[in-house]
C-alpha positions as CSV (number, residue, x, y, z in Angstrom):
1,X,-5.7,145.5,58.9
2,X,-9.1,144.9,56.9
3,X,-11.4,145.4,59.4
4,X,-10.1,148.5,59.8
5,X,-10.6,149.2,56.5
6,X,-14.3,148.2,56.0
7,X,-14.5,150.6,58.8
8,X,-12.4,153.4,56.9
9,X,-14.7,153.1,53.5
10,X,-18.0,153.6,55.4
11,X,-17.3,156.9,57.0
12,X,-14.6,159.0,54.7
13,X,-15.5,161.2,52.1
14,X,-13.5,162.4,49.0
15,X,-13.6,162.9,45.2
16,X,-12.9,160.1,43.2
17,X,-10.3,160.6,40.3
18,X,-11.8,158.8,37.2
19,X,-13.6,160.9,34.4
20,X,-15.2,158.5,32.3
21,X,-18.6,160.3,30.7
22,X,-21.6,158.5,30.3
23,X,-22.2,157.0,26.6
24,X,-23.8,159.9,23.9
25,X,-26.6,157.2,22.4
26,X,-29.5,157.5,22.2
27,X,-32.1,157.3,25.1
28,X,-32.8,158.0,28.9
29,X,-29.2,158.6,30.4
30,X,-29.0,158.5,34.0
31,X,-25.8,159.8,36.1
32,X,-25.8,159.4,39.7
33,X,-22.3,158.7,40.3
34,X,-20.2,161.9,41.4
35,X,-22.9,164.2,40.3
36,X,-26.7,164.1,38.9
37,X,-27.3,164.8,35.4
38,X,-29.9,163.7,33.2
39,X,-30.6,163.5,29.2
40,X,-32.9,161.5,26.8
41,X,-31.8,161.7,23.1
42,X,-28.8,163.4,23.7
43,X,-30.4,166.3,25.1
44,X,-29.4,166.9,28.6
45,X,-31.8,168.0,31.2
46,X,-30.9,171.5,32.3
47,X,-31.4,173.2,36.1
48,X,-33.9,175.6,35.2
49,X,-35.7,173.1,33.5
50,X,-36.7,170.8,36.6
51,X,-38.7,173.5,37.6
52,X,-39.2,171.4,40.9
53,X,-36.5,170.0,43.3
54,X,-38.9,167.1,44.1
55,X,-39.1,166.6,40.3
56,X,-35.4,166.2,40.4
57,X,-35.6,163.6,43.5
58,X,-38.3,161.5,41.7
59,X,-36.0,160.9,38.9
60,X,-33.3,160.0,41.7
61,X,-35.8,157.8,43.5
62,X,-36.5,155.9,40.5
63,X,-33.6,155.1,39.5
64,X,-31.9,153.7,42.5
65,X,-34.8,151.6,42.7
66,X,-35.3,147.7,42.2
67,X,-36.3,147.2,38.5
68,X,-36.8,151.5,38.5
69,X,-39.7,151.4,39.7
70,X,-42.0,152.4,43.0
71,X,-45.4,152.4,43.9
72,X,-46.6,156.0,43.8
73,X,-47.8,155.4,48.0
74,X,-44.0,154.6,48.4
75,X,-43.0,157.6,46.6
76,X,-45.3,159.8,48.5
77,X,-44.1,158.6,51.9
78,X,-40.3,159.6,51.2
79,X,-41.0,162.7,49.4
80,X,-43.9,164.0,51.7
81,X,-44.2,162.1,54.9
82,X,-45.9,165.0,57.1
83,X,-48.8,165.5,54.5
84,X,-51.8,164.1,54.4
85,X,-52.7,161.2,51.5
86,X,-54.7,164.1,49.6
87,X,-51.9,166.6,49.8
88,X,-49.5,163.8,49.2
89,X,-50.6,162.8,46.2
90,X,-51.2,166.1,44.5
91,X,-47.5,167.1,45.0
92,X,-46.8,163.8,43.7
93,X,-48.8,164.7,40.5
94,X,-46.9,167.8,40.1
95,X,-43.7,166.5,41.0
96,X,-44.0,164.1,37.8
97,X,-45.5,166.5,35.7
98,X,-42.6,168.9,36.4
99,X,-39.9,166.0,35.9
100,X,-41.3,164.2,32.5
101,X,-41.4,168.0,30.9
102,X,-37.8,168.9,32.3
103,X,-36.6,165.7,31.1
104,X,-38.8,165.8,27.5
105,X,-39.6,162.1,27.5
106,X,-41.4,160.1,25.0
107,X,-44.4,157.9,26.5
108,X,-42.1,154.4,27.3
109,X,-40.2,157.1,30.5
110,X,-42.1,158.1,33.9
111,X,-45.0,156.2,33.0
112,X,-47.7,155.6,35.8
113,X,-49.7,152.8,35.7
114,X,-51.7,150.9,38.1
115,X,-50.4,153.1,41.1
116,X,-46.9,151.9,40.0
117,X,-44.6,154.5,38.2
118,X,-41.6,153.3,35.9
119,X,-38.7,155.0,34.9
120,X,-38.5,153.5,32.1
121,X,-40.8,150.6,30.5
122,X,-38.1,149.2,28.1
123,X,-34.1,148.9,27.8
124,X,-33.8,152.2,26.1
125,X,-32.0,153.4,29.5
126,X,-28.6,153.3,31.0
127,X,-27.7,154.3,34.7
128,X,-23.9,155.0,35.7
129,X,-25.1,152.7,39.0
130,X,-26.2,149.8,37.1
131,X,-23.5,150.0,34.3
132,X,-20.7,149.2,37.5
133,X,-21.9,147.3,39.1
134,X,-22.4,144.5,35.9
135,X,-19.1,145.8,35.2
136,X,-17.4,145.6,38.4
137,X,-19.1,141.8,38.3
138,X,-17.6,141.1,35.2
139,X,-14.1,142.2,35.8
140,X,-14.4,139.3,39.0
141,X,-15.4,136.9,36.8
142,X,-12.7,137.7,33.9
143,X,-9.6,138.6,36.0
144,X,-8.3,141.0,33.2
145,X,-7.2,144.5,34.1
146,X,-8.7,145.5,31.7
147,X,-12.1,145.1,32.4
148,X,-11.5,146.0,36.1
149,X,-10.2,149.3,34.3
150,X,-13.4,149.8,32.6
151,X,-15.3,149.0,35.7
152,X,-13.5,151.7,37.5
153,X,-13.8,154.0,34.7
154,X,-17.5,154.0,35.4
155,X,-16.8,154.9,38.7
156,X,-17.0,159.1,38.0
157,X,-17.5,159.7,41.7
158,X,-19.5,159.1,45.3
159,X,-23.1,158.4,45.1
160,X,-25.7,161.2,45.4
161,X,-26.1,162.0,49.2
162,X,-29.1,162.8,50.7
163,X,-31.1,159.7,51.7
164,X,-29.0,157.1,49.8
165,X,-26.0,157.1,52.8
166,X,-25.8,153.0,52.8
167,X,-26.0,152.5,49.0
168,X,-23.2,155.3,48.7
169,X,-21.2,153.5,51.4
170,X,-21.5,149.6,49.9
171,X,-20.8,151.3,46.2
172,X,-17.8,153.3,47.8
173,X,-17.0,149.7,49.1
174,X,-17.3,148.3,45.9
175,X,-15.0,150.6,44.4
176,X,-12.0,150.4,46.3
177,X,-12.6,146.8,46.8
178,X,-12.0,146.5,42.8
179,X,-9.1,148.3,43.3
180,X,-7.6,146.3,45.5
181,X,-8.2,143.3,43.7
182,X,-6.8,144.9,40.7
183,X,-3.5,145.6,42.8
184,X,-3.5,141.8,43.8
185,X,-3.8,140.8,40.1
186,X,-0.5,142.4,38.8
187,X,1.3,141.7,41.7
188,X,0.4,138.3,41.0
189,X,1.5,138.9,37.3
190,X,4.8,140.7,38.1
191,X,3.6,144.4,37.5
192,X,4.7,145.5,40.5
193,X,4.4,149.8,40.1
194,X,1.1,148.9,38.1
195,X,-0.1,147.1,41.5
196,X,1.5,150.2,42.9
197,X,-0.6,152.2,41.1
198,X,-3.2,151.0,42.1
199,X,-3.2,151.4,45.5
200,X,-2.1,154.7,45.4
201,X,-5.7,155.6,44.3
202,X,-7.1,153.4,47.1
203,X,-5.3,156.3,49.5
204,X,-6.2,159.2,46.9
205,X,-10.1,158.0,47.8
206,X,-9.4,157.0,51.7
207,X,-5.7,158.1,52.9
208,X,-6.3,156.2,56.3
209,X,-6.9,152.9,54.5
210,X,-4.9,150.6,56.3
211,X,-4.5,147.7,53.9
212,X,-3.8,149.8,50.8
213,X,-0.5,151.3,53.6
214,X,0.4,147.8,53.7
215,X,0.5,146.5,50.6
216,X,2.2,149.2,49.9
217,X,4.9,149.0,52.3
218,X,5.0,145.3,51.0
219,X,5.5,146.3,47.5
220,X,8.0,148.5,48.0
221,X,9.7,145.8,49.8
222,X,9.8,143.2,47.0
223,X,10.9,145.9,44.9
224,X,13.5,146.0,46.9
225,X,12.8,149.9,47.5
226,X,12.9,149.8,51.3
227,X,13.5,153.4,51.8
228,X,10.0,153.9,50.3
229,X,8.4,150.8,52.5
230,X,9.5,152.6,55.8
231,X,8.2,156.1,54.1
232,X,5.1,154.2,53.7
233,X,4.5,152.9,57.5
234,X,5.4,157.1,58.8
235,X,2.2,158.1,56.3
236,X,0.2,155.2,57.7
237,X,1.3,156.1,61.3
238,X,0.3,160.1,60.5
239,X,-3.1,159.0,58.3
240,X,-4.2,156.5,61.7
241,X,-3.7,159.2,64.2
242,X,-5.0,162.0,62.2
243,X,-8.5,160.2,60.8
244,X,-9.1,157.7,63.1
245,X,-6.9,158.4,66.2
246,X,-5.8,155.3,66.3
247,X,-2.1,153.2,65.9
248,X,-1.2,150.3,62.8
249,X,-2.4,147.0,63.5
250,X,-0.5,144.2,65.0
251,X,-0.4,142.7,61.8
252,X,0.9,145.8,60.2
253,X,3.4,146.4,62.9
254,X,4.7,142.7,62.3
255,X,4.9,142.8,58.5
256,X,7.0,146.0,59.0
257,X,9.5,144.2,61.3
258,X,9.8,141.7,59.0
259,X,10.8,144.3,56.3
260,X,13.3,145.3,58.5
261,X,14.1,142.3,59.9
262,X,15.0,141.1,55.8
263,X,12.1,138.4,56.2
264,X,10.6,140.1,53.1
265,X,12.4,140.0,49.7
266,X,12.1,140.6,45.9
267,X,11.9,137.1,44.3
268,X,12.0,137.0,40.3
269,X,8.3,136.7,40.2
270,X,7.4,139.7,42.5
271,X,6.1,137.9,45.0
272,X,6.9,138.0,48.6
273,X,9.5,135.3,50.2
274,X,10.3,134.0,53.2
275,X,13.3,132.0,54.6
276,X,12.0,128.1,54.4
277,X,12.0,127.2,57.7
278,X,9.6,129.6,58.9
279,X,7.1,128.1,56.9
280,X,5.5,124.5,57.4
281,X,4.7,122.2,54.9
282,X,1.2,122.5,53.8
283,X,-0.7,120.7,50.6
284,X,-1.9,123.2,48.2
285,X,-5.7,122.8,48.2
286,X,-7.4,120.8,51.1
287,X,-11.1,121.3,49.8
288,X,-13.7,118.5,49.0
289,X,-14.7,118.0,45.5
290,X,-18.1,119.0,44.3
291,X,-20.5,116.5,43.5
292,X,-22.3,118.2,40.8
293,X,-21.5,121.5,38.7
294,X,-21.9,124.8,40.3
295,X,-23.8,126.6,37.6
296,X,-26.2,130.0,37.7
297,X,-24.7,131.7,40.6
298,X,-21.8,133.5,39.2
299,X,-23.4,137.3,40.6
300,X,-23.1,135.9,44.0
301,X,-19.7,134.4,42.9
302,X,-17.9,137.5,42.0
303,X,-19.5,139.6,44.8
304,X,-17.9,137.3,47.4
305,X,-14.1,137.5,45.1
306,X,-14.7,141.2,45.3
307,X,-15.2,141.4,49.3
308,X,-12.7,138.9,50.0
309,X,-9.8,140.7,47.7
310,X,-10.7,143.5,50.2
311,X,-10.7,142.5,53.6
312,X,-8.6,139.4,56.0
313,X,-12.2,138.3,57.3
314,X,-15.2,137.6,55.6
315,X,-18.3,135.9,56.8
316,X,-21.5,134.4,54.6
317,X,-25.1,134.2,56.6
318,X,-28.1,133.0,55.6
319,X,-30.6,130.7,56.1
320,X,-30.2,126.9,56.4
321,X,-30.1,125.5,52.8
322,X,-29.4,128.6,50.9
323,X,-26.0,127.3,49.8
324,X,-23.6,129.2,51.5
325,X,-20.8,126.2,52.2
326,X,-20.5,125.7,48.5
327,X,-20.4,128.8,47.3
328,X,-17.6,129.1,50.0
329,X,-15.7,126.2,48.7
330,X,-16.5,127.5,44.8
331,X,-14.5,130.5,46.1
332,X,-12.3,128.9,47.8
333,X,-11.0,126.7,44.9
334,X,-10.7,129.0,41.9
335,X,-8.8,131.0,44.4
336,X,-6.5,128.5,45.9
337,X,-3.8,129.4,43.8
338,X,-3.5,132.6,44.7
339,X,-2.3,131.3,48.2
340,X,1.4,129.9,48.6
341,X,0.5,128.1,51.5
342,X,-2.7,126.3,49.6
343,X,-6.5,126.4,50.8
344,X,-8.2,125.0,54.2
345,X,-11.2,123.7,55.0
346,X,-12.2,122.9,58.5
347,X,-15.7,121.9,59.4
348,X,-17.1,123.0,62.4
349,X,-20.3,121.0,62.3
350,X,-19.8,119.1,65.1
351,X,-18.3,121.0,67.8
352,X,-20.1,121.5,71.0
353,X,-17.7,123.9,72.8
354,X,-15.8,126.9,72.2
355,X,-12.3,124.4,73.4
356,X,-13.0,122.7,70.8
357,X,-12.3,125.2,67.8
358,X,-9.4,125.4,67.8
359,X,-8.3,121.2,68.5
360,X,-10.7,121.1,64.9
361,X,-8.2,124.2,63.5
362,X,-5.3,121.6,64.2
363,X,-6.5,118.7,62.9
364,X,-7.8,120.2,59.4
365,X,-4.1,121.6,59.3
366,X,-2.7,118.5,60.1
367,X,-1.4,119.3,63.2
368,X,-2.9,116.0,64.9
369,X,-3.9,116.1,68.6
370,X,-4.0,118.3,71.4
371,X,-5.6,120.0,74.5
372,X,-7.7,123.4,73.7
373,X,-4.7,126.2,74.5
374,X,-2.2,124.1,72.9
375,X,-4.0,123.6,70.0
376,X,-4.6,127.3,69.6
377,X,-0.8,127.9,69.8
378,X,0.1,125.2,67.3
379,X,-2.7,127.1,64.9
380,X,-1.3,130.4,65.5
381,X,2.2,129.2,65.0
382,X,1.4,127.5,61.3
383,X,-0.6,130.5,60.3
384,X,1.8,133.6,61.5
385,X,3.6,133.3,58.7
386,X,1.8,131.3,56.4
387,X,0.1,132.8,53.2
388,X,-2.9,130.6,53.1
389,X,-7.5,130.8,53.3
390,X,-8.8,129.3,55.8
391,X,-12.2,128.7,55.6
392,X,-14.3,127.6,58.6
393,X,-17.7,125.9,58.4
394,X,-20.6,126.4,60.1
């Protein structure tokens, strides 16, 4: 299902619901998200004052950039690639002369210095981009609703096109992500038709969003609303074929039959049950201990809570050394309870061979010994219908 719908968020457009405004203080105000607008002091930046379009797309430039800043040779090789240095460089002059007197700015905005021109040369600025994705971060870290609510509040719309298609893709990303997690959090505190809710505007923003179908066809299940669960599969079924051309996913197509089947039942808590014996025993949280605290990574933290509340599969690269196993098992532990079925570590360090995956799968589950192909059915078997993260190293 969630591959499907990394897929889905990269490549479908739409308008976004929220209406959050940004703040009235004082300063450089900077919207990008769902429309560009500009004011410093409170007075906003009209069309006819730009003057210039290019004056308009500096501004843009700027403040997409790292720190909000850009050397004015980089500026002058996205704005005017076909023209010579010369020629470059007096449009570039004009271009900022045009966008410091639409925007009025006192001397700390657009400030050139050194060949390196700065949007802004103090904290007197705030930009819709920045302001969600600290709070998007934030609402990770705290698991409230409420600050994933504010988070999405900031979220007024898609990011600016014109050059900026991966940045509007990940922050597109980002925002259905938090809504899925936000789904996951009431479900896990009972609030069923809030978790409802919230998925509902997952398919507002991308109707062919396979995982937001199923959880809804799951929710409606424990909710014992099964009408609505078999509703939900017919719009998944219509969205697939008429976005993507494409049918439900095995794993969609076997959740539904176990709706049907009865498999899948309201339980006091909201959460989903299964008879007994189709689940093996398994210990809650298989994970090593740290040796040492885990301290001054809590960015990279709550970007890898985010991505993995929104997709079955995720996968950390980087170099050698960079930390990537225990941030995984950081992850891995705060989240464990979130599982029924506990968290699993298997270490894959010293396997030689592809055959051998899956005999290391068996052991980590406690499955014991066995050749390759069996071993891969015994895994299968203790995952289909086990609720469980599985996390496989190196």
């Amino acid at each position: 299902m969630a591959s499907r719908f990394q897929w889905v968020c990269a490549h479908h457009g739409g308008p976004m619901t929220n209406q959050a405004a940004a703040p009235t203080a004082r300063g450089l105000r900077v919207q990008l998200l769902g429309g560009f607008r500009v004011s410093s002091d409170g007075r906003i930046a009209g069309e006819g004052g730009w003057r210039l379009a290019k004056a308009r797309t500096l501004v843009k430039l700027l403040a997409l950039a790292p720190g909000h800043r850009l050397h004015r040779d980089e500026v002058q090789d996205l704005l005017w690639p076909e023209l010579p240095w010369k020629a470059a460089s007096n449009n570039f002059h004009r271009a900022l002369h045009f966008a410091r007197q639409a925007v009025g700015v006192p001397a700390q905005y657009l400030q050139l210095r050194w060949g390196i021109l700065t949007l802004c040369v103090d904290d007197s600025i705030w930009i819709d981009v920045d302001e969600f994705e600290a709070a998007a971060a934030a609402a990770c870290r705290g698991r409230d609703p409420a600050m994933y609510e504010a988070a999405l509040g900031l979220y007024t719309g898609d990011l600016l096109e014109e050059w900026t298609t991966q940045r509007r893709s990940d922050l597109r990303q980002e925002y259905l992500g938090l809504l899925v997690a936000l789904s996951r959090l009431h479900e896990g505190n009972g609030e069923l038709d809030a978790a409802v809710a919230a998925l509902r505007r997952v398919l507002a923003a991308e109707p062919a969003a396979e995982e937001a179908h199923a959880g809804l066809m799951r929710l409606h299940a424990l909710a014992d609303r099964l009408h609505e669960s078999a509703q939900q599969y017919q719009a998944l079924r219509k969205a697939l074929k008429q976005h993507l051309d494409t049918e439900p996913a095995e794993t969609t197509e076997r959740l539904y039959q176990e709706i049907l089947d009865g498999q899948l039942r309201a339980t006091a808590t909201g959460r989903a049950a299964r008879p007994a014996a189709a689940v093996a025993p398994a210990s809650r949280l298989t994970l090593p201990h740290a040796a040492s605290s885990f301290v001054g990574r809590e960015i990279e933290i709550a970007t890898v809570n985010e991505m993995l509340s929104a997709t079955r599969l995720l996968t950390l690269v980087g170099p050698a050394g960079c930390g990537k196993t225990r941030l995984a098992l950081r992850v891995a532990a705060d989240r464990s309870h979130e599982y029924r079925d506990g968290a699993w570590l298997t270490d894959l360090g010293a396997v030689q061979d592809p055959d051998s995956v899956a005999r290391a799968m068996a052991r980590a589950l406690g499955l014991g010994e066995s050749p390759g192909d069996r071993a891969a059915a015994a895994v299968a078997e203790r995952l289909r219908s086990a609720e469980t993260l599985l996390m496989l190293d190196t």
